[in-house]
C-alpha positions as CSV (number, residue, x, y, z in Angstrom):
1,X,89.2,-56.5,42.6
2,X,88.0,-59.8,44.3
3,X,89.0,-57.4,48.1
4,X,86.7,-54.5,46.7
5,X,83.9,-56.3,45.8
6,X,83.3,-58.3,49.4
7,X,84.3,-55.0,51.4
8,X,83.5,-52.1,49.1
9,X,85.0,-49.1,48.8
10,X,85.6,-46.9,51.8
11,X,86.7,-43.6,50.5
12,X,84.5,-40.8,49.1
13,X,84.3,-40.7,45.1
14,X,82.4,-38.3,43.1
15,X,81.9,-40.6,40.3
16,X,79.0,-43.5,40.3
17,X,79.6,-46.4,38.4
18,X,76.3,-47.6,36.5
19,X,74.4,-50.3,38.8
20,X,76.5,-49.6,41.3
21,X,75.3,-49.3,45.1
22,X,76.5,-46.3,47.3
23,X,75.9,-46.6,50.9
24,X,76.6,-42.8,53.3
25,X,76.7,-43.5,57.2
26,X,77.1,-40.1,58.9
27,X,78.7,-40.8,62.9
28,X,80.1,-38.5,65.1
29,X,80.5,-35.5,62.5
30,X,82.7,-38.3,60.5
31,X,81.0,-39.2,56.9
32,X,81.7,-43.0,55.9
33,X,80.7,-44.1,52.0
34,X,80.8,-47.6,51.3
35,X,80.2,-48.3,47.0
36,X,79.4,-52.2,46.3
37,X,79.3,-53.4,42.7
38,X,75.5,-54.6,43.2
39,X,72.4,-54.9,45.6
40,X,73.3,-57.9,46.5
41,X,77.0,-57.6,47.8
42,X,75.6,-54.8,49.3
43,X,73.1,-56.6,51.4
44,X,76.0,-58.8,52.5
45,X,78.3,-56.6,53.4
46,X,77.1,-53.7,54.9
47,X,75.7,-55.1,58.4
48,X,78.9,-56.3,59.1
49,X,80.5,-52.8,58.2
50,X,78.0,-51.5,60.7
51,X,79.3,-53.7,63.3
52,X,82.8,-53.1,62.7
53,X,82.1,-48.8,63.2
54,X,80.3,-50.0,66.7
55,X,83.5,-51.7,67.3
56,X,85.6,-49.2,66.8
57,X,83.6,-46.3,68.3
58,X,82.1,-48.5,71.4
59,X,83.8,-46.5,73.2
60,X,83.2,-43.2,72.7
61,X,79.4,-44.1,72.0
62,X,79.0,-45.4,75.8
63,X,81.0,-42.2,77.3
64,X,78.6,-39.9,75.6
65,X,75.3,-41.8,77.5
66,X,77.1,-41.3,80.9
């Protein structure tokens, strides 16, 4: 529980939990949905999750711009 509420949820659910924040990144044709328990974990987390996707897909982001 305590994992889920600092990094979300990083799976697809059709469900949405009441106060619950869902946040859709669209990259490369893949879809990403992060759901946080509330705004505020939210604003925590999710910068870092959009560093960690320009981590992993650095790569292919700067052979696309040559």
């Amino acid at each position: 529980m305590v994992f889920r509420k600092l990094f979300g949820r990083g799976e697809e659910t059709s469900k949405e939990r009441p106060g619950s924040v869902t946040i859709r990144v669209e990259f490369g044709g893949k879809s990403f949905a992060y759901t946080y328990d509330d705004l505020e974990m939210a604003q925590v987390r999710f910068p870092q999750v959009l560093a960690d996707l320009n981590a992993l897909y650095s790569r292919q982001i700067a052979d696309e711009q040559e």
